[in-house]
C-alpha positions in Angstrom: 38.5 -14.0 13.3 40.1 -11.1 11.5 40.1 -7.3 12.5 37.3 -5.7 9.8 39.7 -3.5 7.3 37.4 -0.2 5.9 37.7 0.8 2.4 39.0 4.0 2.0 35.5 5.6 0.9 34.5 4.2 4.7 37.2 5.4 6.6 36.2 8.6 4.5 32.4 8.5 5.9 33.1 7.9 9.3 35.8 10.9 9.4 32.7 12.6 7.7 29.9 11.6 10.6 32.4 12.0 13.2 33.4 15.8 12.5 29.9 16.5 11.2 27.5 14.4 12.6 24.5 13.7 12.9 24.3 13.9 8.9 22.4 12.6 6.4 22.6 10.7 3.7 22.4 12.5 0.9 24.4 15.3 2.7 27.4 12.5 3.4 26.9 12.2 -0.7 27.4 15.8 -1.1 30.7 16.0 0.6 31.8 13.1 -1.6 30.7 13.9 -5.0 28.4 10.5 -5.5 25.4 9.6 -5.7 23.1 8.4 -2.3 22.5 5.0 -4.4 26.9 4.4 -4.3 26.9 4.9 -0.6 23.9 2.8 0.4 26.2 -0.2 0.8 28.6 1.4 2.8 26.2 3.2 5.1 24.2 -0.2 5.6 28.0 -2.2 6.7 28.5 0.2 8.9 25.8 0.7 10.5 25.6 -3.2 10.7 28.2 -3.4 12.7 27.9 -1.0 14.6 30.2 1.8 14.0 27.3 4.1 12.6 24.1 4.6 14.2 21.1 6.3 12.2 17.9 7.9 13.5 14.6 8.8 11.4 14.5 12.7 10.1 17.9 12.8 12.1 20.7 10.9 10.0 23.8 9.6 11.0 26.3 10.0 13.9 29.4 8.6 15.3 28.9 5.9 17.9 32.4 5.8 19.2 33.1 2.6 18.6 36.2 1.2 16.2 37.9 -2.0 15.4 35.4 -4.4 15.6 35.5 -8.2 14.5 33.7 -8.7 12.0 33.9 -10.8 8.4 33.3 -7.8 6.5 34.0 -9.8 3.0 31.5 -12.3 3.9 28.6 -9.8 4.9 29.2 -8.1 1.3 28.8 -11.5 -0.4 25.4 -13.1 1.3 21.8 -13.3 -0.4 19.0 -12.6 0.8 17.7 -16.0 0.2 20.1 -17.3 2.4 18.4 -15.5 5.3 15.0 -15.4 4.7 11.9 -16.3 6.3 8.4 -17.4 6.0 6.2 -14.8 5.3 2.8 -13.7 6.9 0.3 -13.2 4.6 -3.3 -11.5 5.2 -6.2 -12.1 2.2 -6.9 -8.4 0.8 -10.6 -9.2 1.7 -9.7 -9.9 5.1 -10.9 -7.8 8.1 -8.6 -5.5 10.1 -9.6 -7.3 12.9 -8.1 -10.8 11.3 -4.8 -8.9 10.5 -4.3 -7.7 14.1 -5.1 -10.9 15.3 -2.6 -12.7 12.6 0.2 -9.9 13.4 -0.1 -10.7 17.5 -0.2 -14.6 16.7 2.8 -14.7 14.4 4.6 -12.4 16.4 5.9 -9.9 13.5 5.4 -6.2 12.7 4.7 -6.5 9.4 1.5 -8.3 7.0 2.1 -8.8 3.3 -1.2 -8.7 1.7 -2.1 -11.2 -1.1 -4.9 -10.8 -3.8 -7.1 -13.9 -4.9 -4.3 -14.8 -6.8 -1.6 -14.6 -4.2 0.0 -11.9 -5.5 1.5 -9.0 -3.5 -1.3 -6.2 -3.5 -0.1 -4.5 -0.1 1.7 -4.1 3.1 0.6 -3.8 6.8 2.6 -2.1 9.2 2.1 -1.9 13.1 1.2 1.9 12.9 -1.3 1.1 10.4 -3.3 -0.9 12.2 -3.1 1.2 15.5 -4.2 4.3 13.2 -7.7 1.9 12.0 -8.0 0.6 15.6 -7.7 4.2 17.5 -10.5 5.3 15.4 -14.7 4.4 16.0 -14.7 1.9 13.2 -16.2 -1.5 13.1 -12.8 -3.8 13.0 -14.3 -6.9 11.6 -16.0 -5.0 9.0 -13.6 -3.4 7.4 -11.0 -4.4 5.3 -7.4 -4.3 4.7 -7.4 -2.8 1.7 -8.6 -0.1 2.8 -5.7 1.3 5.1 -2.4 -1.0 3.5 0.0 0.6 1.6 0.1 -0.1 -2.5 1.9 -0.8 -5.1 3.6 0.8 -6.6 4.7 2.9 -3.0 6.3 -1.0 -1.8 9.7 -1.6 -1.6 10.9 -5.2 -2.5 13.3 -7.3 -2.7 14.8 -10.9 -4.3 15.9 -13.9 -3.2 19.6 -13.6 -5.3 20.1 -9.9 -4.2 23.0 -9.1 -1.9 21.3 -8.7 1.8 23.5 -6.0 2.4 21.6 -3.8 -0.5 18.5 -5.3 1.7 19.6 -3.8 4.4 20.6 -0.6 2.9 16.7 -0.4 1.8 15.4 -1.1 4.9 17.8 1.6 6.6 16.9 4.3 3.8 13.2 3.9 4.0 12.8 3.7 7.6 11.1 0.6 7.3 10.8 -3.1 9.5 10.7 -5.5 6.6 10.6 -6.1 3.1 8.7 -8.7 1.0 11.0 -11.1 -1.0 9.4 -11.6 -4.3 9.3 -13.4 -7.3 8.5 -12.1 -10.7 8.9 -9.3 -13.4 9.3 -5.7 -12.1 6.1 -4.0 -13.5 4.1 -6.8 -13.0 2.7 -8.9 -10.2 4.8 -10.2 -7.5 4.3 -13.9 -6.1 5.8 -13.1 -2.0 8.1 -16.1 -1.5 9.1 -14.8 1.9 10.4 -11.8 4.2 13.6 -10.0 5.7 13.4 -7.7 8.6 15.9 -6.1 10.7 16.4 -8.8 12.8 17.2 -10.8 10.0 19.9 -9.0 9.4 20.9 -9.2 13.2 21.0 -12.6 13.1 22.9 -12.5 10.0 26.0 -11.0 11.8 25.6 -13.2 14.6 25.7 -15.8 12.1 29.0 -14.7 10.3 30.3 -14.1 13.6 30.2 -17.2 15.3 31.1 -19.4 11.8 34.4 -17.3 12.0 35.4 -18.5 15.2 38.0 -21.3 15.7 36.5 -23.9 16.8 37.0 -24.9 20.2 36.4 -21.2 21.1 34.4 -19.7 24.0 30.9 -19.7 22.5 29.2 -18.8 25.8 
């Protein structure tokens, strides 16, 4: 495996964080001259592996650690349908009881929601069904699409985009997962599947391992 090598812009961010720190964003922009959209790759590979931490309504800071092993080409190069998994899906219809029930069963913190024609219409986070829940209504009465979030407030993503710019999303928004979708932007999405953070974990792990010699310790 080969020692990661920064680009200069990242040796310039974490010199940034580590004087600075915790910053945001758009203030890391700032001291830069670019946009926040030109850094989002950059923040998201190195807070993949490690060397960047990032907390909501806080920004970034310095996590101390340096020199890690990591493929760094091959992360930049892998698409999101490479890594991506089957998606939960809730009818629109469908009561917030069913979705609480499907989001324990599956075991995921996040519901796409799906029209009559199995096109995207909404998202379901954990928060949002402990908001419906901790109130006095009548779970199996009402329905999702009363508390999910819309279009157009849904972030997305396809199956040929680089997962680092997935991950760069997630990061930014402060978010679990995002649908991968097929289709036209401005029009309906069919969901085709799902990458979460922990996608994105095993994604490292993945590179990881595949750049050991073989015969290595794997324990």
């Amino acid at each position: 495996m080969r020692t990661i090598e920064l680009t200069d812009r990242q040796e310039r961010i974490l010199e940034i964080v580590k004087n600075e720190g915790p910053i945001t964003g758009e203030q890391i922009a700032d001291r830069l001259s670019l946009t926040r959209a030109t850094l989002r790759p950059d923040l998201a590979i190195l807070t993949m592996v490690n060397f960047l931490g990032a907390r909501p309504r806080v920004g970034y800071y310095f996590t101390g650690k340096t020199g890690a092993e990591v493929p760094l080409a091959e992360i930049k190069e892998r698409k999101v349908g490479e890594y991506q998994s089957i998606p939960v899906v809730v009818g629109e219809s469908d009561s917030v009881y069913d979705a609480i029930s499907a989001m324990f069963l599956e075991d995921v913190g996040t519901l796409f929601v799906v029209d009559q024609a199995s096109r995207l219409a909404g998202v379901l986070s954990r928060k949002d069904l402990l908001r419906a829940s901790i109130g006095k209504q009548e779970l199996e009465s009402m329905p999702v699409s009363i508390i999910m979030t819309r279009m157009p407030n849904i972030t997305v993503c396809k199956k040929d985009d680089l997962l680092i710019e997935a991950a760069s999303l997630l990061i930014e928004r402060q978010i679990d997962a995002l649908p991968v979708v097929n289709g036209e932007d401005n029009h309906p999405y069919e969901v085709v599947g799902r990458v979460t953070k922990t996608t994105m974990t095993k994604a490292l792990v993945d590179l990881v391992q595949t750049e050991r010699p073989l015969g290595g310790d794997r324990s």
